[in-house]
mmCIF file of the N, C-alpha and C atoms, coordinates in Angstrom:
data_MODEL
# 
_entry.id   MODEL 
# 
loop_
_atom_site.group_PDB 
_atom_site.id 
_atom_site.type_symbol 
_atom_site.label_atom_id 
_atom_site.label_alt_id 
_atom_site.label_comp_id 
_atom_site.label_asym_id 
_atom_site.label_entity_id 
_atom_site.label_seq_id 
_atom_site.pdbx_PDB_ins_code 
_atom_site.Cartn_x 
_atom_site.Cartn_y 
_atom_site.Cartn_z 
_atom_site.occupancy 
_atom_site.B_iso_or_equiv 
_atom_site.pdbx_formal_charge 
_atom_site.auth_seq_id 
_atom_site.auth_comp_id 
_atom_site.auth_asym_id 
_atom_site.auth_atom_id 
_atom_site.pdbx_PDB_model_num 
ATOM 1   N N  . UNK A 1 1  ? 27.780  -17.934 -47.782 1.00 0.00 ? 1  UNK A N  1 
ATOM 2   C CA . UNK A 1 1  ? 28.362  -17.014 -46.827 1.00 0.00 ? 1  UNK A CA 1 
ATOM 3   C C  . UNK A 1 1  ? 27.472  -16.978 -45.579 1.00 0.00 ? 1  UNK A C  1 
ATOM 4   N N  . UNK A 1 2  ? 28.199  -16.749 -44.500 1.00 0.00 ? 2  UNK A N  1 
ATOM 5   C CA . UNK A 1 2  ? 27.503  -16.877 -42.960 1.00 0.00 ? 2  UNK A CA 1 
ATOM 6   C C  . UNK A 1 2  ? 27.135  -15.657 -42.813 1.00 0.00 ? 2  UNK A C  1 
ATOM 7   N N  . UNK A 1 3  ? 25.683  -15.590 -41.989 1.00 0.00 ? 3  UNK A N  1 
ATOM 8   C CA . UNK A 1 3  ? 25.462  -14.461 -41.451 1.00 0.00 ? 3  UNK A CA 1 
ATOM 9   C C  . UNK A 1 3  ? 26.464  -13.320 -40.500 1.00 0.00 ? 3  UNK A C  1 
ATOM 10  N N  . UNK A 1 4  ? 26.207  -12.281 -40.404 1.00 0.00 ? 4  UNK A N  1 
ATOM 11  C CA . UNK A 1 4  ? 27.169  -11.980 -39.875 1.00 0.00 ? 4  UNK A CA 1 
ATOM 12  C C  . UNK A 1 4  ? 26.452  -11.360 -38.400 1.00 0.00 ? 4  UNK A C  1 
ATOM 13  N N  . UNK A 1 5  ? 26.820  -11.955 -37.149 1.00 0.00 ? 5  UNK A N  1 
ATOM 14  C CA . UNK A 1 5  ? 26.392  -11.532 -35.879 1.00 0.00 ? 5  UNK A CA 1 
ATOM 15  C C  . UNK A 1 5  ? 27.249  -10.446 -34.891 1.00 0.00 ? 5  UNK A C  1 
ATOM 16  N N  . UNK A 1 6  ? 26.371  -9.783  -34.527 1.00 0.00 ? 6  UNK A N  1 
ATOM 17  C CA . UNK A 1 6  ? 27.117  -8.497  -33.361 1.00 0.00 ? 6  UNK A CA 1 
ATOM 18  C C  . UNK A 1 6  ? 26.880  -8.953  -32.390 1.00 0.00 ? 6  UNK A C  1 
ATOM 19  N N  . UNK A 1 7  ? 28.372  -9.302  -31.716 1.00 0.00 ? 7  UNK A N  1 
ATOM 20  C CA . UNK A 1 7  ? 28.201  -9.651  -30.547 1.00 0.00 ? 7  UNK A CA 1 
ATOM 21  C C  . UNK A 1 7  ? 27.756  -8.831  -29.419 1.00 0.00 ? 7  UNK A C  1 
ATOM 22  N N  . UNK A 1 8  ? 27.932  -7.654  -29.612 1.00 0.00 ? 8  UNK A N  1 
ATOM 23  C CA . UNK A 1 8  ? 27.341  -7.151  -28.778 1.00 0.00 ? 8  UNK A CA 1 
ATOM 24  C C  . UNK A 1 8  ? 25.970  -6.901  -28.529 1.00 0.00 ? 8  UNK A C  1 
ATOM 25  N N  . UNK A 1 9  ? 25.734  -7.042  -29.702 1.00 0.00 ? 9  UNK A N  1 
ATOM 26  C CA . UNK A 1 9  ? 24.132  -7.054  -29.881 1.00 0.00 ? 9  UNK A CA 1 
ATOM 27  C C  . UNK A 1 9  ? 23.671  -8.261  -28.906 1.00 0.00 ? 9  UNK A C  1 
ATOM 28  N N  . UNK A 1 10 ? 24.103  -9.464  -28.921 1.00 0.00 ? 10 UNK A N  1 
ATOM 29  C CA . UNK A 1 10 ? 23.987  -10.911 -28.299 1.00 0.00 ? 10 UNK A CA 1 
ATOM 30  C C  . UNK A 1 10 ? 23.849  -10.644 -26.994 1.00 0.00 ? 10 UNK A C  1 
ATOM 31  N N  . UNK A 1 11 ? 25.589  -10.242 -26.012 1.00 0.00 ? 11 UNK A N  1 
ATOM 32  C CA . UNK A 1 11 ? 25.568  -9.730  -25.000 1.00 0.00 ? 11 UNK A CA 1 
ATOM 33  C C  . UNK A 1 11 ? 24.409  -9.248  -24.306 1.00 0.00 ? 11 UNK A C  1 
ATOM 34  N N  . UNK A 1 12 ? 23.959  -7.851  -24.795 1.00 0.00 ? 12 UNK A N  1 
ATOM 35  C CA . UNK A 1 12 ? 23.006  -7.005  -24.604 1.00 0.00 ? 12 UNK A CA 1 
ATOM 36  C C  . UNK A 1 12 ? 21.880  -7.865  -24.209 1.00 0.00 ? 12 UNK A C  1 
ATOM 37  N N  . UNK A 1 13 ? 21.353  -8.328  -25.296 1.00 0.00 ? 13 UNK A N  1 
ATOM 38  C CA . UNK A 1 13 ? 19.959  -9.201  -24.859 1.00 0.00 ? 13 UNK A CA 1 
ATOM 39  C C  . UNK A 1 13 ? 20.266  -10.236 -24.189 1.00 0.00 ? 13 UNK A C  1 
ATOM 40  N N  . UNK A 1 14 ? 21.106  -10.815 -23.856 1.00 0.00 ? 14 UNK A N  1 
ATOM 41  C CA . UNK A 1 14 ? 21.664  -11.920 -22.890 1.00 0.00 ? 14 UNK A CA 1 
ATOM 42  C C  . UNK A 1 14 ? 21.392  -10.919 -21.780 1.00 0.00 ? 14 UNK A C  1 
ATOM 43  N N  . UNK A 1 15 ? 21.956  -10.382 -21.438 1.00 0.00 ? 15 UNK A N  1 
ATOM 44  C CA . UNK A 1 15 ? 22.450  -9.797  -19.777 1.00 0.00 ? 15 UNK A CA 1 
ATOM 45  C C  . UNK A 1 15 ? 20.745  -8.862  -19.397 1.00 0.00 ? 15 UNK A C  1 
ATOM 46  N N  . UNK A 1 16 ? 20.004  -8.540  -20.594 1.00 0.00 ? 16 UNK A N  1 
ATOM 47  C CA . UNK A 1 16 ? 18.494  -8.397  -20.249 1.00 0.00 ? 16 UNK A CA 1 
ATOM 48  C C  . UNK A 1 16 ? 17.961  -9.442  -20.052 1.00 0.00 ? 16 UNK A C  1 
ATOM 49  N N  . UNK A 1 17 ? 17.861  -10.457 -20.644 1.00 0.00 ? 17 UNK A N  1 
ATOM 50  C CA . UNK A 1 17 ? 16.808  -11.400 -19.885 1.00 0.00 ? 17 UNK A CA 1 
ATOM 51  C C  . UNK A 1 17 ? 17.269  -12.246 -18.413 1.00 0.00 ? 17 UNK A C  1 
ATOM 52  N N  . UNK A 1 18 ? 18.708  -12.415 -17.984 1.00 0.00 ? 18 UNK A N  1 
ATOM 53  C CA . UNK A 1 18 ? 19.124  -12.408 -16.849 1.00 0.00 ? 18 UNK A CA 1 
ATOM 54  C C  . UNK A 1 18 ? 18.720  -11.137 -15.982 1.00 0.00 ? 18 UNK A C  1 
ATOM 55  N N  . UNK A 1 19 ? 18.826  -9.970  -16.229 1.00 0.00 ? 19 UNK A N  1 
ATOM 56  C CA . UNK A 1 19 ? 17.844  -9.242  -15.499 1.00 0.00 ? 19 UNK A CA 1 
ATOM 57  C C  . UNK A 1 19 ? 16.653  -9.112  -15.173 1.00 0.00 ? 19 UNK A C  1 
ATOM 58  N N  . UNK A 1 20 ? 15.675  -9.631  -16.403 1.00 0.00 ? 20 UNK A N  1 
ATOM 59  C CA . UNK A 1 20 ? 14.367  -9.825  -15.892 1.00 0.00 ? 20 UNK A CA 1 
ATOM 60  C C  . UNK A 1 20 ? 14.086  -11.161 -15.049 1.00 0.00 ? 20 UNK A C  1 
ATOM 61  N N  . UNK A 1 21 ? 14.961  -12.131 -15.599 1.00 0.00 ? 21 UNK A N  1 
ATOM 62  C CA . UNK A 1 21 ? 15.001  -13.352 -14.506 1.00 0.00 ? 21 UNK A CA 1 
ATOM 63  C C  . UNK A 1 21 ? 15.330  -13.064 -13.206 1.00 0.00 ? 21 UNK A C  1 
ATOM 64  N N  . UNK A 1 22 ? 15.995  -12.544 -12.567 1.00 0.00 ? 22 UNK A N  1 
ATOM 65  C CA . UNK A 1 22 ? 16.543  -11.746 -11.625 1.00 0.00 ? 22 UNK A CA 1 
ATOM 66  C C  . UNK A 1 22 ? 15.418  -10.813 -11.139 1.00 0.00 ? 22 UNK A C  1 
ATOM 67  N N  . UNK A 1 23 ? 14.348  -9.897  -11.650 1.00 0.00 ? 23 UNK A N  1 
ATOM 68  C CA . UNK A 1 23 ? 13.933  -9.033  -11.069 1.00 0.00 ? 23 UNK A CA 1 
ATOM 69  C C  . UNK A 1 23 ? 12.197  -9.956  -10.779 1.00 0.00 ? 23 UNK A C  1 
ATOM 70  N N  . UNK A 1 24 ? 12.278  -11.222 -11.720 1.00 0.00 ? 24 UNK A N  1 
ATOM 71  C CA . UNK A 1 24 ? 10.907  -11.900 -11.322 1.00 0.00 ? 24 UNK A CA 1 
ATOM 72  C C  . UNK A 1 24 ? 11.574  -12.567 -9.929  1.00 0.00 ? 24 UNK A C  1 
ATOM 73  N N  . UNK A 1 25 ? 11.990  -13.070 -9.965  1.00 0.00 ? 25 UNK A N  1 
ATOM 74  C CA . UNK A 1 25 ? 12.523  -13.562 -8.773  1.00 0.00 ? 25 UNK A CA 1 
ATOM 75  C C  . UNK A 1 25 ? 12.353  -12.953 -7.466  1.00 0.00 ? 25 UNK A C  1 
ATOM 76  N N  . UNK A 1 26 ? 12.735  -11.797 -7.652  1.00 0.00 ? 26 UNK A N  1 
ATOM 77  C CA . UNK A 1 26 ? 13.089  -10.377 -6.406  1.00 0.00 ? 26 UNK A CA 1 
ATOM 78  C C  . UNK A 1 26 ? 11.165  -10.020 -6.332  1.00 0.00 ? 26 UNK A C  1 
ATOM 79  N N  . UNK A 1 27 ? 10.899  -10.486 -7.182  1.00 0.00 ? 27 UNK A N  1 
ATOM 80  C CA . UNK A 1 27 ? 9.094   -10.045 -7.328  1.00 0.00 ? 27 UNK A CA 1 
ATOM 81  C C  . UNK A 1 27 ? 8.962   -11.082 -6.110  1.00 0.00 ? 27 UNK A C  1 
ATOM 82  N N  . UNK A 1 28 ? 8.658   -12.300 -6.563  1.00 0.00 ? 28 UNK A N  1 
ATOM 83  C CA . UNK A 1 28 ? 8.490   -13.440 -5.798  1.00 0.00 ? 28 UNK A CA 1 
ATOM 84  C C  . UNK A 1 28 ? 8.636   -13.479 -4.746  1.00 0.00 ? 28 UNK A C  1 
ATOM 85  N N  . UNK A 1 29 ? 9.951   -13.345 -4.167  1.00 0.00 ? 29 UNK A N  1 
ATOM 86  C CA . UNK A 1 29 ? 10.625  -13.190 -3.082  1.00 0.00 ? 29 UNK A CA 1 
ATOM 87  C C  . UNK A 1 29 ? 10.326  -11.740 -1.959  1.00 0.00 ? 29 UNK A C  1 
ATOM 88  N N  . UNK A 1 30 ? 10.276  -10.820 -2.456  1.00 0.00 ? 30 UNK A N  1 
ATOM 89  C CA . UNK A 1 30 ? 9.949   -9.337  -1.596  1.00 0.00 ? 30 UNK A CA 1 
ATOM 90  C C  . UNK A 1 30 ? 8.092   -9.409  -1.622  1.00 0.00 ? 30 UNK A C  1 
ATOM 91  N N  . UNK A 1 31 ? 7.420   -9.742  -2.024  1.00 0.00 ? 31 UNK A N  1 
ATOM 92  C CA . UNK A 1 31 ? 5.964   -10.032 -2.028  1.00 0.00 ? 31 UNK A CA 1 
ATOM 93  C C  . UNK A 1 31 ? 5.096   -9.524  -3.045  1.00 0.00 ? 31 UNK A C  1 
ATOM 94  N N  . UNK A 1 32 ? 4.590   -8.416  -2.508  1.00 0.00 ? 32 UNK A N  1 
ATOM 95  C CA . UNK A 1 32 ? 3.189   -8.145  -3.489  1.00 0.00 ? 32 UNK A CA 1 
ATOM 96  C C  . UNK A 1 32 ? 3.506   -6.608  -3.828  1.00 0.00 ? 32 UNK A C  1 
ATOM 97  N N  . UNK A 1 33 ? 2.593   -6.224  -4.711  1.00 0.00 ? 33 UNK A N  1 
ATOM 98  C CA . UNK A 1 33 ? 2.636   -4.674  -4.960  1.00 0.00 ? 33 UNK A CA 1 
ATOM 99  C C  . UNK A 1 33 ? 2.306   -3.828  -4.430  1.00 0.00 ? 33 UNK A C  1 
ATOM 100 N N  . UNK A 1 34 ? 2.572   -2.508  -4.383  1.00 0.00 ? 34 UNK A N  1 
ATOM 101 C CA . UNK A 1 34 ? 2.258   -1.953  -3.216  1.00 0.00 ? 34 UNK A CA 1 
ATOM 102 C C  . UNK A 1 34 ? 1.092   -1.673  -3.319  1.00 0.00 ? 34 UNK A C  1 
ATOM 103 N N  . UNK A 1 35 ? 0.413   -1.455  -4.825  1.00 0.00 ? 35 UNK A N  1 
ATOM 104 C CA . UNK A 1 35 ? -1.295  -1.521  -4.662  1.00 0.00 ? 35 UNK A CA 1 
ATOM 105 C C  . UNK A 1 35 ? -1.839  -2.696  -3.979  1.00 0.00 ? 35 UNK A C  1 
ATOM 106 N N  . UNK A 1 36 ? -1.438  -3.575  -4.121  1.00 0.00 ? 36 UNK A N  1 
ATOM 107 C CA . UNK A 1 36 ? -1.964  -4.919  -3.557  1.00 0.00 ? 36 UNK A CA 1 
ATOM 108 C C  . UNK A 1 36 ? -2.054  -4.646  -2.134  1.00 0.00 ? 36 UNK A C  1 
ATOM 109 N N  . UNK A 1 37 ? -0.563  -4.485  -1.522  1.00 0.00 ? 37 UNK A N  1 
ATOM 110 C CA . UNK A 1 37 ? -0.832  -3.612  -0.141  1.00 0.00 ? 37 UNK A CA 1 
ATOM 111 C C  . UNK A 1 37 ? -1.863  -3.073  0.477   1.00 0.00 ? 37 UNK A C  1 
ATOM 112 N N  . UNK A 1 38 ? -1.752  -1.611  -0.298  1.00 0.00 ? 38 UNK A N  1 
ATOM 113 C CA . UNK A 1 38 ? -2.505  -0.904  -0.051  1.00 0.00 ? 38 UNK A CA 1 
ATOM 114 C C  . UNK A 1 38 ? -4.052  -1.447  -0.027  1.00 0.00 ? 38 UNK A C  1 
ATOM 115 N N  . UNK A 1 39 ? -4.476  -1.944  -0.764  1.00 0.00 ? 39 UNK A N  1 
ATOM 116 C CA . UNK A 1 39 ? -6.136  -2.447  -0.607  1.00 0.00 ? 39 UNK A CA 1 
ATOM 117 C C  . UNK A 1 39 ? -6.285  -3.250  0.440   1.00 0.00 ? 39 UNK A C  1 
ATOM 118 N N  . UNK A 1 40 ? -5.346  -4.300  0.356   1.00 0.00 ? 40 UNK A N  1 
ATOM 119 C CA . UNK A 1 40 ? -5.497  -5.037  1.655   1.00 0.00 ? 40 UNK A CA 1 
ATOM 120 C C  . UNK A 1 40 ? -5.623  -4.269  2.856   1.00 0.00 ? 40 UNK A C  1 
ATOM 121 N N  . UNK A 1 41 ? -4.793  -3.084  2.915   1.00 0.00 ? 41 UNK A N  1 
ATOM 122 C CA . UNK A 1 41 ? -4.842  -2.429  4.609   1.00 0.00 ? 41 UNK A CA 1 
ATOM 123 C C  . UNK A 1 41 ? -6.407  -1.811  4.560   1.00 0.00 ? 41 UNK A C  1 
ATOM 124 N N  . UNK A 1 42 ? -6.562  -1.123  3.274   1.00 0.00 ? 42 UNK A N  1 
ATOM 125 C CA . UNK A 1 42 ? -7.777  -0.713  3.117   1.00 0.00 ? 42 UNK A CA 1 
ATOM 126 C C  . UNK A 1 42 ? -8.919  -1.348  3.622   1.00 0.00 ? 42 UNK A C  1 
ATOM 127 N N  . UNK A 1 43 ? -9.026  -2.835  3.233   1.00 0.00 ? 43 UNK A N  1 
ATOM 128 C CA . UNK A 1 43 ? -10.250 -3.491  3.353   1.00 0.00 ? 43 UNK A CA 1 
ATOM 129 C C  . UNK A 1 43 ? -10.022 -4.076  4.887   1.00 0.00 ? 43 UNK A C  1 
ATOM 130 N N  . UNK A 1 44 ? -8.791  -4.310  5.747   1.00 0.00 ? 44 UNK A N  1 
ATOM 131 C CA . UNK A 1 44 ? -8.440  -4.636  6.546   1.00 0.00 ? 44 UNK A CA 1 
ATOM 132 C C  . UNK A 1 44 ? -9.182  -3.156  8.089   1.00 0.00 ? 44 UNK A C  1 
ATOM 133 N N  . UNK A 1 45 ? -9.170  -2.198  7.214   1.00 0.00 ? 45 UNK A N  1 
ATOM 134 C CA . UNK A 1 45 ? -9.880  -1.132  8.036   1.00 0.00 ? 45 UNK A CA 1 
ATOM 135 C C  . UNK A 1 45 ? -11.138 -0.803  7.734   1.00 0.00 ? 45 UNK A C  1 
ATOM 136 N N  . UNK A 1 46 ? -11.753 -1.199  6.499   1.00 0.00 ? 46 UNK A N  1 
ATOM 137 C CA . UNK A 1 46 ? -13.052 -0.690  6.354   1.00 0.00 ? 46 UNK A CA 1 
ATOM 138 C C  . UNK A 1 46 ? -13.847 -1.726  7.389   1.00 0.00 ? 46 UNK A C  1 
ATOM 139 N N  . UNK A 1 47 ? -13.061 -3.262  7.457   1.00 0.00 ? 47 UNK A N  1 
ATOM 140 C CA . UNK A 1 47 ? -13.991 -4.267  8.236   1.00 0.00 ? 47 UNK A CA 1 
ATOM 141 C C  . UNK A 1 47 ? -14.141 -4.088  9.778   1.00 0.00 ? 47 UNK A C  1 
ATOM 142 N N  . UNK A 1 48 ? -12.767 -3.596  10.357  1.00 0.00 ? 48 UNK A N  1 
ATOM 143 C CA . UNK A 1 48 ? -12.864 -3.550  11.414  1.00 0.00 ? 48 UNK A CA 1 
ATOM 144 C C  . UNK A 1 48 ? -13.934 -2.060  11.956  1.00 0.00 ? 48 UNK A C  1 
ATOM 145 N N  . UNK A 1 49 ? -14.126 -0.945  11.337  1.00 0.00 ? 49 UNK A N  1 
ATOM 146 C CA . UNK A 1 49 ? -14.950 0.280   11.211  1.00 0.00 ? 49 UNK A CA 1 
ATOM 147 C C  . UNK A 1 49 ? -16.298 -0.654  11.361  1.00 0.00 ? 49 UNK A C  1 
ATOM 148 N N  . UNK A 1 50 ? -16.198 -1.567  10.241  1.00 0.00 ? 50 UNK A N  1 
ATOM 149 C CA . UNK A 1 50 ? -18.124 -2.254  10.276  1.00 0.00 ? 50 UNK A CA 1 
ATOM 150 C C  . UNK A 1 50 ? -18.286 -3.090  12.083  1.00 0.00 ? 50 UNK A C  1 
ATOM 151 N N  . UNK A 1 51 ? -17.116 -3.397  11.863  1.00 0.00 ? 51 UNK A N  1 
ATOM 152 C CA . UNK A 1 51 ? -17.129 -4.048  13.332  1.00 0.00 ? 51 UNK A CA 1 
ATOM 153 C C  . UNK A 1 51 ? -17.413 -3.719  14.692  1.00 0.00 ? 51 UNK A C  1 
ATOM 154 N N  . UNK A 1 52 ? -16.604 -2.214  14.749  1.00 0.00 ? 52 UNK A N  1 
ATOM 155 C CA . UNK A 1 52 ? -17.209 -1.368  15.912  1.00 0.00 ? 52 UNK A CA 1 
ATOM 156 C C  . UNK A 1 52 ? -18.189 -0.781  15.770  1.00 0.00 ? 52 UNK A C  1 
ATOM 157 N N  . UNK A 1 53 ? -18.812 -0.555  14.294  1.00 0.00 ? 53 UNK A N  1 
ATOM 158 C CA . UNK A 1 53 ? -20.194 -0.139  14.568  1.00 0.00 ? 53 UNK A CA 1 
ATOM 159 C C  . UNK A 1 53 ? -21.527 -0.895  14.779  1.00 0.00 ? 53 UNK A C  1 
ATOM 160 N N  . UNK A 1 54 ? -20.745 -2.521  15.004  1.00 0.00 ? 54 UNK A N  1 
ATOM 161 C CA . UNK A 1 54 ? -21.416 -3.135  14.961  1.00 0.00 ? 54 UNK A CA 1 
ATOM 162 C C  . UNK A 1 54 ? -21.744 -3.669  16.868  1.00 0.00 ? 54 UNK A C  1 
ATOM 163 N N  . UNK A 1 55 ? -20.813 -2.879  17.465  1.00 0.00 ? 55 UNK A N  1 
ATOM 164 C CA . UNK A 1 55 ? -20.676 -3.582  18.905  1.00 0.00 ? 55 UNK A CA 1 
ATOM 165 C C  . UNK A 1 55 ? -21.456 -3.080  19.610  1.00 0.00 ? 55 UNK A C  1 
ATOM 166 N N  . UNK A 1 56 ? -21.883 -3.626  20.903  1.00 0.00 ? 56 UNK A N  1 
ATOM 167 C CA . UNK A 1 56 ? -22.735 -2.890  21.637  1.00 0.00 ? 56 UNK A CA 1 
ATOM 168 C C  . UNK A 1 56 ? -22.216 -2.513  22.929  1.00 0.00 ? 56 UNK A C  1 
ATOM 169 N N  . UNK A 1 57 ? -22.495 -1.294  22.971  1.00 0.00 ? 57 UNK A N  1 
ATOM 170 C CA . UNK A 1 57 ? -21.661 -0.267  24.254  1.00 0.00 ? 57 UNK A CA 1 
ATOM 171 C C  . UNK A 1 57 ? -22.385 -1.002  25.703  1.00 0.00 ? 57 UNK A C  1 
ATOM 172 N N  . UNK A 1 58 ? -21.324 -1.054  26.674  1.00 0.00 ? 58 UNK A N  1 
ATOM 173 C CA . UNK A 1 58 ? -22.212 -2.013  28.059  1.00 0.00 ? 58 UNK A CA 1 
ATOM 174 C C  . UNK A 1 58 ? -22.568 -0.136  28.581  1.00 0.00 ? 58 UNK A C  1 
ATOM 175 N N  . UNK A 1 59 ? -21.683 1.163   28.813  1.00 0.00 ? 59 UNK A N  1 
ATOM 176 C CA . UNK A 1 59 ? -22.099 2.059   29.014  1.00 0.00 ? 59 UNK A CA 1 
ATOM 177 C C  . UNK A 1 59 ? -23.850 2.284   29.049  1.00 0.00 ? 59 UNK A C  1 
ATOM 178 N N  . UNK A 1 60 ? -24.567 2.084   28.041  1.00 0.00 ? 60 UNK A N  1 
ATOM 179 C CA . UNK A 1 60 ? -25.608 2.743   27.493  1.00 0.00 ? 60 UNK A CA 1 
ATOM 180 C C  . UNK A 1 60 ? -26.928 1.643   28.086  1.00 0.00 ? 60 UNK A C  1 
ATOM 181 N N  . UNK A 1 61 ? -27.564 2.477   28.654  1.00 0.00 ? 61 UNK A N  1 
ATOM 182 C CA . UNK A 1 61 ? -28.881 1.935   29.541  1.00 0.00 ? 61 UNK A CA 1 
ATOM 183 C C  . UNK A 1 61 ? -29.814 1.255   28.929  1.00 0.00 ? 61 UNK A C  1 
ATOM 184 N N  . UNK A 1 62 ? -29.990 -0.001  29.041  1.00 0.00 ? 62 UNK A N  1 
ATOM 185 C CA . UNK A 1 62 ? -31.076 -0.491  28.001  1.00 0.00 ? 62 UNK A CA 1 
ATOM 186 C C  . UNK A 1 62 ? -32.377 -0.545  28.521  1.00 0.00 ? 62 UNK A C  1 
# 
């Protein structure tokens, strides 16, 4: 005697892993995380901060 399968059961996990295929994709495609983001702007401002404190004012009398 054959097993007996629910198709819907089948369905179900079919139409999930087309969704996760679908949402890696949309990963790929839309970019990075927004933590990822976020640090980048972070470190993108902590350097430029080192930078102006690194400049020298023509103002100031040497």
């Amino acid at each position: 005697m054959a097993e007996v399968i629910n198709l819907n059961h089948f369905r179900k996990a079919k139409r999930k892993a087309e969704k996760e295929t679908r949402a890696v994709a949309n990963r790929v495609r839309h970019g990075r995380r927004k933590d990822d983001r976020a640090r980048q702007r972070q470190e993108a401002e902590r350097r430029q901060r080192d930078l102006d404190g690194r400049n020298l004012d023509d103002d100031e009398p040497a």
